[in-house]
C-alpha positions as CSV (number, residue, x, y, z in Angstrom):
1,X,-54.5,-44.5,11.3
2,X,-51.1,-45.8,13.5
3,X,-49.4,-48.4,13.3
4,X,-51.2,-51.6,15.2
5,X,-49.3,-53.9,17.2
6,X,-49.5,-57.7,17.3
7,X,-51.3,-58.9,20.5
8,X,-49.4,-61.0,23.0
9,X,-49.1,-64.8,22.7
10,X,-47.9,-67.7,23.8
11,X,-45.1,-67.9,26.8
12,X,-45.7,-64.0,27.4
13,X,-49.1,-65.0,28.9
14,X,-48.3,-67.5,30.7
15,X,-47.9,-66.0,34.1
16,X,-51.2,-64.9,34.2
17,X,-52.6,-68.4,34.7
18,X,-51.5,-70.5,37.9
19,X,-49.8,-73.2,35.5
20,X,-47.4,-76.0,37.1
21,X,-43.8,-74.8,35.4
22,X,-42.5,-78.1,33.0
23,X,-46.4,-79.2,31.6
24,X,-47.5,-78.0,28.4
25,X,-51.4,-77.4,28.4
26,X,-52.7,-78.0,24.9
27,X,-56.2,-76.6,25.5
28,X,-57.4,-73.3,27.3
29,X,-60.9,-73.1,25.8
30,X,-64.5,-73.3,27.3
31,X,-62.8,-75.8,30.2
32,X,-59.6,-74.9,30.7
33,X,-57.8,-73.0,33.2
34,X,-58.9,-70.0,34.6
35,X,-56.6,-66.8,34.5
36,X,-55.2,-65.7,37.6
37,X,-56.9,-61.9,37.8
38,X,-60.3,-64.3,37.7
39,X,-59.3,-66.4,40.4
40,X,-58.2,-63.2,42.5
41,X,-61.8,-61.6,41.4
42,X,-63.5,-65.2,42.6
43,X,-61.9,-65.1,46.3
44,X,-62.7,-61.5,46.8
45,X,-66.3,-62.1,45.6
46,X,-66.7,-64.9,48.1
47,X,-64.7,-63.5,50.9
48,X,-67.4,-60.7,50.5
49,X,-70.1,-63.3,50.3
50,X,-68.7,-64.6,53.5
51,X,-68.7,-61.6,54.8
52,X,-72.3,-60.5,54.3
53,X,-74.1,-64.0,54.9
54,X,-72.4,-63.9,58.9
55,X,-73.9,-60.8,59.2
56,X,-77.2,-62.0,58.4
57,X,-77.6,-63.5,61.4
């Protein structure tokens, strides 16, 4: 079995959530904010959305 690495934490993460520089958040649990690449999945999810229900009619 290799070697493991530690996982990432802390200020390494932060550019994956769309955090105002100079606040420090305290909780990113059950209501906290959402990371970035789920944001990006939520527009493209409702851009298609968009897309379909004008096509209904």
């Amino acid at each position: 079995m290799g070697a493991m690495t530690a996982p990432a934490y802390g200020h390494v993460l932060r550019p994956r959530w769309m955090l105002e520089e100079g606040i420090w958040f305290l909780n990113h649990g059950s209501y906290g904010a959402a990371p970035r690449a789920v944001l990006d999945g939520q527009s493209d999810w409702r851009a298609g959305e968009r897309t379909r229900d004008s096509s209904r009619g």
